[in-house]
N, CA and C atoms as a LAMMPS dump frame, in Angstrom:
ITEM: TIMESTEP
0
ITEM: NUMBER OF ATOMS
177
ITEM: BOX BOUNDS ff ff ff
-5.0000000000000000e+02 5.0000000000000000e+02
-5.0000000000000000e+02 5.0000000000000000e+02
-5.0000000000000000e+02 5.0000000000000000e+02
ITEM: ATOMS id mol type element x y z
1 1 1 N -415.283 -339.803 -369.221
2 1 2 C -416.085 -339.648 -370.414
3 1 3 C -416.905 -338.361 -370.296
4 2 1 N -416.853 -337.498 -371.16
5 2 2 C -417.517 -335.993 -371.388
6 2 3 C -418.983 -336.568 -372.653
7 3 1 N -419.867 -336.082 -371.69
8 3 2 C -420.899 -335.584 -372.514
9 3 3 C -421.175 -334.622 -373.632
10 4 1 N -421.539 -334.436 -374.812
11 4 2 C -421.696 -333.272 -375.528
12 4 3 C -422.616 -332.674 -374.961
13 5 1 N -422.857 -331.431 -375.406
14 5 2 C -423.554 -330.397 -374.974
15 5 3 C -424.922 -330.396 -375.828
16 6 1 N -426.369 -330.278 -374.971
17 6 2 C -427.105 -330.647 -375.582
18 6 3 C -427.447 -329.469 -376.547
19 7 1 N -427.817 -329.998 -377.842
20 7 2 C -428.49 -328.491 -378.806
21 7 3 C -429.324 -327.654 -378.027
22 8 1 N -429.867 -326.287 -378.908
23 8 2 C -430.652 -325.744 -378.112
24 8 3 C -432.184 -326.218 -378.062
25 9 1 N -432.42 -327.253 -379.362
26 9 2 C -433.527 -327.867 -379.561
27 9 3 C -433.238 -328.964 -378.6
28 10 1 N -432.403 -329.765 -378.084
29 10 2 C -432.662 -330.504 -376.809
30 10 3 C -433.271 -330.297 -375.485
31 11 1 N -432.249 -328.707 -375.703
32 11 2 C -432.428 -328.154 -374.059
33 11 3 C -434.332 -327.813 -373.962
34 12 1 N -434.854 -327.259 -375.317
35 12 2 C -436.228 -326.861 -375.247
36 12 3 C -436.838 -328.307 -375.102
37 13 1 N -436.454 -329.73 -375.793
38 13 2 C -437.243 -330.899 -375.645
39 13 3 C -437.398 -331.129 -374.473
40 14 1 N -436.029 -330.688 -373.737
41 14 2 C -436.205 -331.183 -372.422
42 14 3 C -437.106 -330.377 -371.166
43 15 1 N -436.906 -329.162 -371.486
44 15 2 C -437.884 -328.514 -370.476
45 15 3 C -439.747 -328.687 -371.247
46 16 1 N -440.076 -329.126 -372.464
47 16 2 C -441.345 -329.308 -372.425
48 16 3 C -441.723 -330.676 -371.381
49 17 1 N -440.559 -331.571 -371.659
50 17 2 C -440.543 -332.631 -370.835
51 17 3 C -440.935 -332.548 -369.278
52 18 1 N -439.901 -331.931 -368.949
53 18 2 C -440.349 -331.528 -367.472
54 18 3 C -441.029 -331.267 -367.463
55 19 1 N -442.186 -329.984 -367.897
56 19 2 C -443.168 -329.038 -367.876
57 19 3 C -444.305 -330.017 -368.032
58 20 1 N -444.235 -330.982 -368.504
59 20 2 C -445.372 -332.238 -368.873
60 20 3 C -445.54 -332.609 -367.336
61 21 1 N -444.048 -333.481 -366.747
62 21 2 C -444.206 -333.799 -366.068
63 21 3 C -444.389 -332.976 -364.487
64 22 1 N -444.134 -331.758 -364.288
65 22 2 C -444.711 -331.522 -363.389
66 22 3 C -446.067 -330.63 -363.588
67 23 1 N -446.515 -331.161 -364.667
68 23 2 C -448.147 -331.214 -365.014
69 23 3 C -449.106 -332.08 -364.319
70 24 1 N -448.389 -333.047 -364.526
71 24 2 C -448.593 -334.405 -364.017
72 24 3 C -448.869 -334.615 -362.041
73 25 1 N -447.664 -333.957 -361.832
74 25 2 C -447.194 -333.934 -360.221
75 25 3 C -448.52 -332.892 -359.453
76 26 1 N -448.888 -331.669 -360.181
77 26 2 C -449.805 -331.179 -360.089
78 26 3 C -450.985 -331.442 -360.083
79 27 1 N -451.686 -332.316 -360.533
80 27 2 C -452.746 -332.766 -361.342
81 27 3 C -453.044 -333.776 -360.098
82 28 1 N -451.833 -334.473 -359.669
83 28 2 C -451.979 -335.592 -359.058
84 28 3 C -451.852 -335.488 -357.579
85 29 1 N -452.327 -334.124 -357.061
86 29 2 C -452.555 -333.715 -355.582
87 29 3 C -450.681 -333.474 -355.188
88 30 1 N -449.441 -333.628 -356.32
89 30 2 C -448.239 -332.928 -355.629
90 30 3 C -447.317 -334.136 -355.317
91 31 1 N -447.328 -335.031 -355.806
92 31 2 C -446.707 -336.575 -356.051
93 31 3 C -446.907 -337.256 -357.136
94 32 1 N -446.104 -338.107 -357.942
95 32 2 C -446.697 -339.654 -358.274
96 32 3 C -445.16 -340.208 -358.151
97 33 1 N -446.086 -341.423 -358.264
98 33 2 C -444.615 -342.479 -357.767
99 33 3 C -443.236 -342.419 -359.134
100 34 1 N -442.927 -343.049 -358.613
101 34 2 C -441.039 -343.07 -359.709
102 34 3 C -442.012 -343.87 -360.573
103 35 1 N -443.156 -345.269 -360.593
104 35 2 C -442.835 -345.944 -361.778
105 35 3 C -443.416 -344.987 -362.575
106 36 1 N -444.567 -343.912 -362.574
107 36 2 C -445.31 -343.096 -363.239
108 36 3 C -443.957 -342.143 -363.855
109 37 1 N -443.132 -341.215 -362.923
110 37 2 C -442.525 -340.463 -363.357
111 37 3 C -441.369 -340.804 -364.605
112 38 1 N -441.065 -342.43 -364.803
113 38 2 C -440.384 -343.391 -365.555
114 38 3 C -441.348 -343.49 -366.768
115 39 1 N -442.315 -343.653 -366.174
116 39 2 C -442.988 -343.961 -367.758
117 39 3 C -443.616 -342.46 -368.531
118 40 1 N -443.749 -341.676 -368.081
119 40 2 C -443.62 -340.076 -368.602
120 40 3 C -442.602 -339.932 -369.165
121 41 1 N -441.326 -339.937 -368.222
122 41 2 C -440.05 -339.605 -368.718
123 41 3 C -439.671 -340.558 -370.039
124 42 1 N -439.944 -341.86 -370.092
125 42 2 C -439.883 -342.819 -371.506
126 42 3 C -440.815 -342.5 -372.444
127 43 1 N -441.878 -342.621 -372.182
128 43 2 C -443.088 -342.868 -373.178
129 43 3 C -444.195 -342.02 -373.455
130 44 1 N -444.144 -340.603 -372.814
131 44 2 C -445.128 -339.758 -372.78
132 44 3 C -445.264 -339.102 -374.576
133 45 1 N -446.398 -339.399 -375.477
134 45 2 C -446.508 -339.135 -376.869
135 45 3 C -445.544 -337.751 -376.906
136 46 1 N -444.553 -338.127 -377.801
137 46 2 C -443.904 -337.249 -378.477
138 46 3 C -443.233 -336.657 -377.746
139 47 1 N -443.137 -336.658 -376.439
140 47 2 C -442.037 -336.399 -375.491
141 47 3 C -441.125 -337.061 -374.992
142 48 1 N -441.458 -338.891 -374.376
143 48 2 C -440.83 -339.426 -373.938
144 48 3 C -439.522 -340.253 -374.529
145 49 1 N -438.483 -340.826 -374.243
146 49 2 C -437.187 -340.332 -374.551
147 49 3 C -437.414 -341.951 -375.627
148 50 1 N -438.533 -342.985 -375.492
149 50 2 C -438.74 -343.898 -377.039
150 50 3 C -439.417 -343.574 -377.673
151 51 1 N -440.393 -342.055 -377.375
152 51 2 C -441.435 -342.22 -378.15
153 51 3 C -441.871 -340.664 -378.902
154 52 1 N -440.288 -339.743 -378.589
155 52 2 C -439.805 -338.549 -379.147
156 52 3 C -439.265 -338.541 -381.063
157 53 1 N -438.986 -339.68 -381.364
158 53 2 C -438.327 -340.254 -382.336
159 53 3 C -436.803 -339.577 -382.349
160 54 1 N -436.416 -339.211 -381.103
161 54 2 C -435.125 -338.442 -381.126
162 54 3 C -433.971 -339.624 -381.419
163 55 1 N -432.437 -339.636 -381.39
164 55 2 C -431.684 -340.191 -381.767
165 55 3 C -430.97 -340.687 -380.437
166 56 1 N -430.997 -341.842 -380.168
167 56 2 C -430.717 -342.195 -378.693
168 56 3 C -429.636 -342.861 -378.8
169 57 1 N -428.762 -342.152 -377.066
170 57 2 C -427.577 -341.881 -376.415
171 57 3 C -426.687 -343.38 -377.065
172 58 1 N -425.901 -343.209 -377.568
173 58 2 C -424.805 -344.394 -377.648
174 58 3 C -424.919 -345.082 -379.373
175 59 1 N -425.943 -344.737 -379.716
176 59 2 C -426.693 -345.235 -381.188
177 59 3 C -425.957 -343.912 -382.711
């Protein structure tokens, strides 16, 4: 199974994403745990992957 290729407005969603999160990693002396980095990566306002209002994988 092949993935499509993400738009170029994905590829930018996705590096604000990161950029949040190693905001985060910073902030937090250079760690936080997976459940933190899970709930950034899901739920961080308007970034995270339920709470982006983007169109999700398989839907």
């Amino acid at each position: 199974m092949e993935l499509p290729e993400p738009t170029p407005h994905a590829r930018e969603h996705s590096n604000r994403v990161a950029e949040h999160i190693r905001g985060e990693i910073t902030a937090s002396g250079g760690w936080i745990s997976f459940a933190r980095y899970m709930e950034l990566a899901l739920y961080a306002p308007g970034l995270g992957y339920y709470s982006a209002g983007a169109r999700k994988l398989g839907k």
